[in-house]
C-alpha positions as a Markdown table, in Angstrom:
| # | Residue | x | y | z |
|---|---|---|---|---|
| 1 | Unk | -12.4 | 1.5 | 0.7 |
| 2 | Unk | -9.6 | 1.8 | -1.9 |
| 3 | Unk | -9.8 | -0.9 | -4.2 |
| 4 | Unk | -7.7 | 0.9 | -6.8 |
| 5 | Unk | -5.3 | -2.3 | -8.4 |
| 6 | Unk | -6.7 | -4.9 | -6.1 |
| 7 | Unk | -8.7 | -7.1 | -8.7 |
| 8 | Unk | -5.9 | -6.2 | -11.6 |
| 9 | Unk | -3.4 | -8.2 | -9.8 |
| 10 | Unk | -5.5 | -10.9 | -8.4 |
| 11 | Unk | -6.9 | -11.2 | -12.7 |
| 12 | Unk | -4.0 | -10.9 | -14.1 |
| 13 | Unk | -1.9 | -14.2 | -12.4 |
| 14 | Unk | -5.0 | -16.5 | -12.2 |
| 15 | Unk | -4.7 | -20.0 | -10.8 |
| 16 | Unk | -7.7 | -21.1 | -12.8 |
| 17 | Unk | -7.2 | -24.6 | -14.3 |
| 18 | Unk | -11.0 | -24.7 | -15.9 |
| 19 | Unk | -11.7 | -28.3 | -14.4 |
| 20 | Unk | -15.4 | -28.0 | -12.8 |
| 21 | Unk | -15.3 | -31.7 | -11.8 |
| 22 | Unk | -14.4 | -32.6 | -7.4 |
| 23 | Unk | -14.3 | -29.4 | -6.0 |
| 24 | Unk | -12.7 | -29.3 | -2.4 |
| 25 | Unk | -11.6 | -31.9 | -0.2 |
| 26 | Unk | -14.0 | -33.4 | 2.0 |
| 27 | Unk | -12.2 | -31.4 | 5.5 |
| 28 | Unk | -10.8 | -28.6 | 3.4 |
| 29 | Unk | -10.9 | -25.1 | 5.6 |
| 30 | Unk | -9.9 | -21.7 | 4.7 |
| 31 | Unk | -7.8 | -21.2 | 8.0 |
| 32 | Unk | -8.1 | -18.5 | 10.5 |
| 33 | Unk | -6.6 | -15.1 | 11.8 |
| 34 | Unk | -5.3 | -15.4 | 15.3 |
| 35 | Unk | -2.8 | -13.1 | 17.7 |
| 36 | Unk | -1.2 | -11.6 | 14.5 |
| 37 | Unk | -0.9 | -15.0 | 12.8 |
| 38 | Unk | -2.7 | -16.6 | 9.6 |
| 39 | Unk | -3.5 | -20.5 | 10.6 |
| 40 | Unk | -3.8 | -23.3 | 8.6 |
| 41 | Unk | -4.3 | -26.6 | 9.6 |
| 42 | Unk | -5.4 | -28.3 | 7.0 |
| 43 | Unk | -2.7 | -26.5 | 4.5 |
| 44 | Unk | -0.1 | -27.2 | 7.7 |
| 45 | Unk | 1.5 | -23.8 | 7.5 |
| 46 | Unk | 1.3 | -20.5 | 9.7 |
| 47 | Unk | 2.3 | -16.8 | 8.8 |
| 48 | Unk | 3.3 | -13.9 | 11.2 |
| 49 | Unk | 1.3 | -10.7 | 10.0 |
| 50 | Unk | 2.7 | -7.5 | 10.7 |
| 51 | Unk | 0.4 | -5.7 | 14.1 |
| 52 | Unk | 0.6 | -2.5 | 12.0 |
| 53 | Unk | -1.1 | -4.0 | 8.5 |
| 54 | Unk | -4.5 | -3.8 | 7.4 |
| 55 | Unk | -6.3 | -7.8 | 7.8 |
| 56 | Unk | -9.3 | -7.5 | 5.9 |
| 57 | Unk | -12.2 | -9.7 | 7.2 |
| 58 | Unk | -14.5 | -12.5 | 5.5 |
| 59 | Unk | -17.1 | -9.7 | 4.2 |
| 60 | Unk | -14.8 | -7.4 | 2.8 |
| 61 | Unk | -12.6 | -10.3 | 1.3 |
| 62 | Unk | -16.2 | -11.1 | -0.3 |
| 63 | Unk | -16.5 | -7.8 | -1.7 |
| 64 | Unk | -12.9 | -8.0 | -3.2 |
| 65 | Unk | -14.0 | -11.5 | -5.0 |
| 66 | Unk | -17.1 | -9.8 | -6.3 |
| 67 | Unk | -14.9 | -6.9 | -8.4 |
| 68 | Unk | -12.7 | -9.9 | -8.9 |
| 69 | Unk | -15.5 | -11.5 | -11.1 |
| 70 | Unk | -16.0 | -8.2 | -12.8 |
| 71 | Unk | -13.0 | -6.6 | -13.8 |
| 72 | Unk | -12.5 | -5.1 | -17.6 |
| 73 | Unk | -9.4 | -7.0 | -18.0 |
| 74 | Unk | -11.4 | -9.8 | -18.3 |
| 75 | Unk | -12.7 | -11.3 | -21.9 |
| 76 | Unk | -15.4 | -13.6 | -22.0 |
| 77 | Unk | -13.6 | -16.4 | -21.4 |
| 78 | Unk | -12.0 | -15.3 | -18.0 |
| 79 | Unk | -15.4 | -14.3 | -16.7 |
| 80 | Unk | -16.5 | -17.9 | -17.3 |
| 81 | Unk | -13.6 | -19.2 | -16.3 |
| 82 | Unk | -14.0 | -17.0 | -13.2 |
| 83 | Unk | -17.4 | -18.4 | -11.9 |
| 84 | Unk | -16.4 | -22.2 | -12.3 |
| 85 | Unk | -13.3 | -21.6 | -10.3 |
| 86 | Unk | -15.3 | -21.4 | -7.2 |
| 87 | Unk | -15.8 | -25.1 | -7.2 |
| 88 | Unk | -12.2 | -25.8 | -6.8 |
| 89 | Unk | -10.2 | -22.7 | -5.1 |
| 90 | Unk | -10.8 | -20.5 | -2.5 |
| 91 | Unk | -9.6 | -17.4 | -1.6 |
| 92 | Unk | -8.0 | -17.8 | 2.1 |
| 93 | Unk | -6.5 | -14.4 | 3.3 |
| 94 | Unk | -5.9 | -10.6 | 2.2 |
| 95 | Unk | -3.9 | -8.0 | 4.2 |
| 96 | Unk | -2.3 | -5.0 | 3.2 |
| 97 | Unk | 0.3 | -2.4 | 4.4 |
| 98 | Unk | -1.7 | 0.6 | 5.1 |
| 99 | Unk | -5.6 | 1.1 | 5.9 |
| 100 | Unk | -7.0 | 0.8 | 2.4 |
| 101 | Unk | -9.9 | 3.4 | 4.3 |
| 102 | Unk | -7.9 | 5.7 | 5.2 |
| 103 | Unk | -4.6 | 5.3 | 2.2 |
| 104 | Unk | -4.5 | 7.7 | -0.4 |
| 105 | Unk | -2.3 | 6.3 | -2.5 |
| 106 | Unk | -2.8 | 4.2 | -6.1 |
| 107 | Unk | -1.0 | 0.8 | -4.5 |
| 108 | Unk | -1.4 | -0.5 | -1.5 |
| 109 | Unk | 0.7 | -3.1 | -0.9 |
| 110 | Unk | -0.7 | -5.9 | -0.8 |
| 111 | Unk | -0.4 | -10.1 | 0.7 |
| 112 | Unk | -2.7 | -12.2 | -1.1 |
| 113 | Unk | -3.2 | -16.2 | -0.1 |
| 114 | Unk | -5.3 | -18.3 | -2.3 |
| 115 | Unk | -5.4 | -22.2 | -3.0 |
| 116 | Unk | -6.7 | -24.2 | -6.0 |
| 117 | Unk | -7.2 | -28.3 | -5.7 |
| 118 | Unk | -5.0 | -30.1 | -7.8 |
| 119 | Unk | -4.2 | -33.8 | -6.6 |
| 120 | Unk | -6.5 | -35.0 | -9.2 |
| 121 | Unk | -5.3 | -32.9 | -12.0 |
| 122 | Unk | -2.2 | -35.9 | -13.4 |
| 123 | Unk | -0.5 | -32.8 | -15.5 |
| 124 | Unk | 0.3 | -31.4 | -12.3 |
| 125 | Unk | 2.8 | -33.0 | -10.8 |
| 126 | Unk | 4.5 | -30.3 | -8.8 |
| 127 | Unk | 4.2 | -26.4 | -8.2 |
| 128 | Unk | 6.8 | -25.6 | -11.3 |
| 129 | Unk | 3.6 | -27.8 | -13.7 |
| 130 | Unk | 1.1 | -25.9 | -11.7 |
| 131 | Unk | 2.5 | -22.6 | -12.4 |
| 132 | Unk | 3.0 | -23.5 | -16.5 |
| 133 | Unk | -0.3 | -24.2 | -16.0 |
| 134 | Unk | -1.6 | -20.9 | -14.7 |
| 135 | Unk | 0.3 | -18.6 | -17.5 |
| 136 | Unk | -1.0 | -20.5 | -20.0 |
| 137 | Unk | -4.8 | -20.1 | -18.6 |
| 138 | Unk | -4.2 | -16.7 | -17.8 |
| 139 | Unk | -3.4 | -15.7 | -21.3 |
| 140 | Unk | -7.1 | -17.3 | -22.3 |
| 141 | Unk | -8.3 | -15.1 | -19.6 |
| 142 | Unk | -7.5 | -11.2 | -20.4 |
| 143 | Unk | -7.7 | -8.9 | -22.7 |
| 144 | Unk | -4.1 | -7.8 | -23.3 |
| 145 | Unk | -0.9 | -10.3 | -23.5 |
| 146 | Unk | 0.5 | -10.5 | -20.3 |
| 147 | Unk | 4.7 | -11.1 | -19.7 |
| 148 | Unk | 6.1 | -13.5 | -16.9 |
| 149 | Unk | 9.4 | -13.3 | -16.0 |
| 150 | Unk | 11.6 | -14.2 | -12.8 |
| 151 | Unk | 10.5 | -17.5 | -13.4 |
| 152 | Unk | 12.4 | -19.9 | -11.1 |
| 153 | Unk | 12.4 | -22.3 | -7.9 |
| 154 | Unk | 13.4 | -20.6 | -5.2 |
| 155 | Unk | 14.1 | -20.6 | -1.3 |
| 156 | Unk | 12.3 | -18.2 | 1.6 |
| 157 | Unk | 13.8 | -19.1 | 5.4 |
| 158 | Unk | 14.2 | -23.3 | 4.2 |
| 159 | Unk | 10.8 | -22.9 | 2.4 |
| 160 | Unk | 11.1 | -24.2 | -1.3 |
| 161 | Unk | 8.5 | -22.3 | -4.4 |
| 162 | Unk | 8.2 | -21.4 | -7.9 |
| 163 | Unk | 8.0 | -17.9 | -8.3 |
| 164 | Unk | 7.4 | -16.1 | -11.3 |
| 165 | Unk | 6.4 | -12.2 | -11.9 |
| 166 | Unk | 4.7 | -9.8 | -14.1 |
| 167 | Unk | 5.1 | -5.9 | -14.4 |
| 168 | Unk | 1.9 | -3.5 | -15.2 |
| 169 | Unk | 1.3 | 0.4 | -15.4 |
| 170 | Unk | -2.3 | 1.8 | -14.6 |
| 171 | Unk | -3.0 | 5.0 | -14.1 |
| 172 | Unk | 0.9 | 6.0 | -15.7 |
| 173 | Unk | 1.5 | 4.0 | -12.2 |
| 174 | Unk | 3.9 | 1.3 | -12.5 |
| 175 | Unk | 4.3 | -2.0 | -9.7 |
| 176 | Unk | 5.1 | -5.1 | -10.2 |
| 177 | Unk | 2.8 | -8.6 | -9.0 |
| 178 | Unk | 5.5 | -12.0 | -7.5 |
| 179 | Unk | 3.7 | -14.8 | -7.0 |
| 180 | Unk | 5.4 | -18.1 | -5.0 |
| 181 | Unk | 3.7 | -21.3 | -4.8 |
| 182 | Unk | 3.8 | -24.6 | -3.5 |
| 183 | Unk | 1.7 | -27.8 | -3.3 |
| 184 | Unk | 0.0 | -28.4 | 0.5 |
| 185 | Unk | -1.6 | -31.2 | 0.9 |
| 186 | Unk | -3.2 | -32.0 | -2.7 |
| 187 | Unk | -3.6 | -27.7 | -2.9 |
| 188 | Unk | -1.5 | -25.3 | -4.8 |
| 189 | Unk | -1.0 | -22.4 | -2.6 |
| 190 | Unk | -0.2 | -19.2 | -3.9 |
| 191 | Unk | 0.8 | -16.3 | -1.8 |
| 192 | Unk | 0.4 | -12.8 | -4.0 |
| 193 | Unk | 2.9 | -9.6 | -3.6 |
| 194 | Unk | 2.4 | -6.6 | -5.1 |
| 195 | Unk | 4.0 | -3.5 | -4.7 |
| 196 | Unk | 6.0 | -0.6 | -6.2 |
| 197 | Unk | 9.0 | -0.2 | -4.8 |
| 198 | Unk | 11.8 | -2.0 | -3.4 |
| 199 | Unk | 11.2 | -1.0 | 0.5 |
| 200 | Unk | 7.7 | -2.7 | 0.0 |
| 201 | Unk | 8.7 | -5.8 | -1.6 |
| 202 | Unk | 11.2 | -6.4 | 1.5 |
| 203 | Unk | 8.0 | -5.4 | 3.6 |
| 204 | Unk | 6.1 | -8.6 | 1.9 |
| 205 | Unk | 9.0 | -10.9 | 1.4 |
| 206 | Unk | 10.1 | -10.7 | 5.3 |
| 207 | Unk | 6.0 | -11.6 | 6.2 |
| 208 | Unk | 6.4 | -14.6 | 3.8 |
| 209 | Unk | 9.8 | -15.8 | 5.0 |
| 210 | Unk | 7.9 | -16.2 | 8.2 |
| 211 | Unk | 5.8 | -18.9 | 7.0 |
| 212 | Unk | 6.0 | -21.8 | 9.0 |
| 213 | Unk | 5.1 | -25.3 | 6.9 |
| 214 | Unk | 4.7 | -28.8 | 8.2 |
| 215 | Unk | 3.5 | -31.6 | 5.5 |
């Protein structure tokens, strides 16, 4: 399987906030894959995925969380801050362009849903706190500084979020990680791009205008 950037970009914009205490709502579920759709009932929203893209399944999203928990970029902080996390996000939801078996290229690019609990954090009041929230935690996290830009609110097909953006090179290879968020009943979901050119990023950003929300 290639793996190849698929932690760095899920590291590198963590949602961590580092509370331990109430992890998920009582009837919280991760949702479900269904006739080319992601479900979420308990979020409210839907997503149209692509026939042609890669939807991995609940063990190999497992084996991306474990490299997740392990990757260099992390300092000591970030890996502790990793392991508590559990208690209050989840990842939901990981597809990709092209069979990561079979691709032989550095990126694959890549969708990436997860959610953190947050009705109990009072900071957060609202996805644009939530997102502060996040850079700031992710700088504790790493190793190296990491730049945000393209931070705004912004609208996808009538559906509101706060984006923001970093840009990393690996490997000499340069791509680029949005992330959009919004709060879903008492969750802050984030829905992960990354890509390396601008065909891809209209790949992603078409799947995400498809997103379907009712509170």
């Amino acid at each position: 399987m290639r793996l190849i950037l698929i932690t760095i970009f899920i590291i590198s914009i963590s949602v961590i906030t580092g509370c331990k205490e109430n992890g998920h709502q009582e009837k919280f579920s991760e949702g479900a894959f269904e006739n080319g759709k992601y479900i979420n009932k308990f979020l409210g929203f839907t997503i149209d995925i692509p026939d042609s893209w890669y939807v991995y399944n609940d063990e190999e999203l497992q084996k991306v969380e474990g490299l997740m928990h392990n990757d260099e970029n992390l300092n000591q902080e970030g890996k502790v801050l990793m392991k508590n996390s559990k208690v209050r996000s989840a990842d939901l939801f990981l597809t990709q362009l092209y069979n990561p078996y079979t691709f032989d290229a550095i990126l694959n690019p890549t969708l990436f849903i997860n959610v953190e609990r947050v009705d109990d954090i009072k900071v957060i009041r609202n996805a644009e706190d939530f997102m502060r929230l996040a850079r700031k935690t992710s700088q504790r996290m790493v190793n190296k500084p990491l730049v945000f830009t393209e931070k705004a609110r912004v609208e996808l097909n009538g559906n509101q979020f706060d984006r923001h953006s970093i840009e990393k090179e690996e490997l000499g290879y340069k791509y680029k990680t949005t992330q959009f968020c919004e709060i879903m009943n008492g969750y802050a979901v984030l829905f992960t791009l990354t890509y390396a050119d601008d065909i891809d990023r209209k790949k992603l950003i078409k799947c995400l205008s498809s997103l379907e929300y009712k509170e």
